[in-house]
Each structure stands twice: as structure tokens, then as C-alpha cells.
N, C-alpha and C positions, 0 to 999 in steps of 0.2 A: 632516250634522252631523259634526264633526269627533273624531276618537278623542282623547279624554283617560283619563290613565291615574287613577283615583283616588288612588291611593299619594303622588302626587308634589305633592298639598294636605298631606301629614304631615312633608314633607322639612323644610320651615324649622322643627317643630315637634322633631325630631330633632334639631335641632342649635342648639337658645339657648344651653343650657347652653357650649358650644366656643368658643373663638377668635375670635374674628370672620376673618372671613377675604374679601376683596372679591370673588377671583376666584370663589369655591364659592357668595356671595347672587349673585353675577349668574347663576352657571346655575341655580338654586332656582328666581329670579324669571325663568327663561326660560322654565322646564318649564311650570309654573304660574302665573298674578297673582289663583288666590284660595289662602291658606292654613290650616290648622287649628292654630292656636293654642291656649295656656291663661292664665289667671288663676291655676291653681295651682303654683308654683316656688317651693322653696326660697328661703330669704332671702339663702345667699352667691348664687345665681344674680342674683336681682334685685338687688343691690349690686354687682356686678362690671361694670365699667366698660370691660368689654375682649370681651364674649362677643356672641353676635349678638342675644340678649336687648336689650343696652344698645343698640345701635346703633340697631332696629329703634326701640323705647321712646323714644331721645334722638335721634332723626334730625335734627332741627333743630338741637339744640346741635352736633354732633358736621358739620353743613354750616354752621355758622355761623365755627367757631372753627377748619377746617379747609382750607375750600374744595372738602368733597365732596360730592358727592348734590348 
């Protein structure tokens, strides 16, 4: 079986609140492809249209009106 670090299912959970940033979700989604998320975030978090919160949440809009993902 292969060594997975547990810590690196908390990484994208560390950073909804931030920037979105593409190059820093592709290494996130390298480490790991299961993540520990919440339901519980502030309201500016969840309204902010720019942080990896929205991106993740609106992935479709955000490949539909962009041409990414």
C-alpha cells in the first residue's frame, strides 16, 4: 500500500478562504484527490467569487464562461 500523508486531505480545506490561485489547486489536487472540507464558513467566504471556496462550489460556471477545468 502506498504511503499517504494524512495532513495533505486538510490542504484545500486551509485555503477556501485565499485567492484562488491555479498553480497551488493543481499541487493540492496532486498530493491528494480525497479532501476534508466544511459546510461551516463565514458568509464573506461563501459570497466571494474569487477564493478557492467559489471556484471549487462554481466549477461549472467558472468552465463554462472561461474555458477552464
Amino acid at each position: 500500500m502506498p504511503y499517504a500523508n494524512s495532513d495533505y486531505c486538510h490542504l484545500m480545506l486551509n485555503n477556501l478562504d485565499l485567492p484562488f490561485d491555479e498553480n497551488k489547486y493543481k499541487h493540492i489536487t496532486e498530493l491528494c484527490n480525497v479532501h476534508k472540507l466544511t459546510y461551516k464558513l463565514y458568509k464573506d467566504v461563501t459570497e466571494d467569487k474569487n477564493n478557492f471556496y467559489s471556484r471549487i462550489v462554481r466549477k461549472e460556471e467558472y468552465a463554462k464562461s472561461s474555458n477552464q477545468w
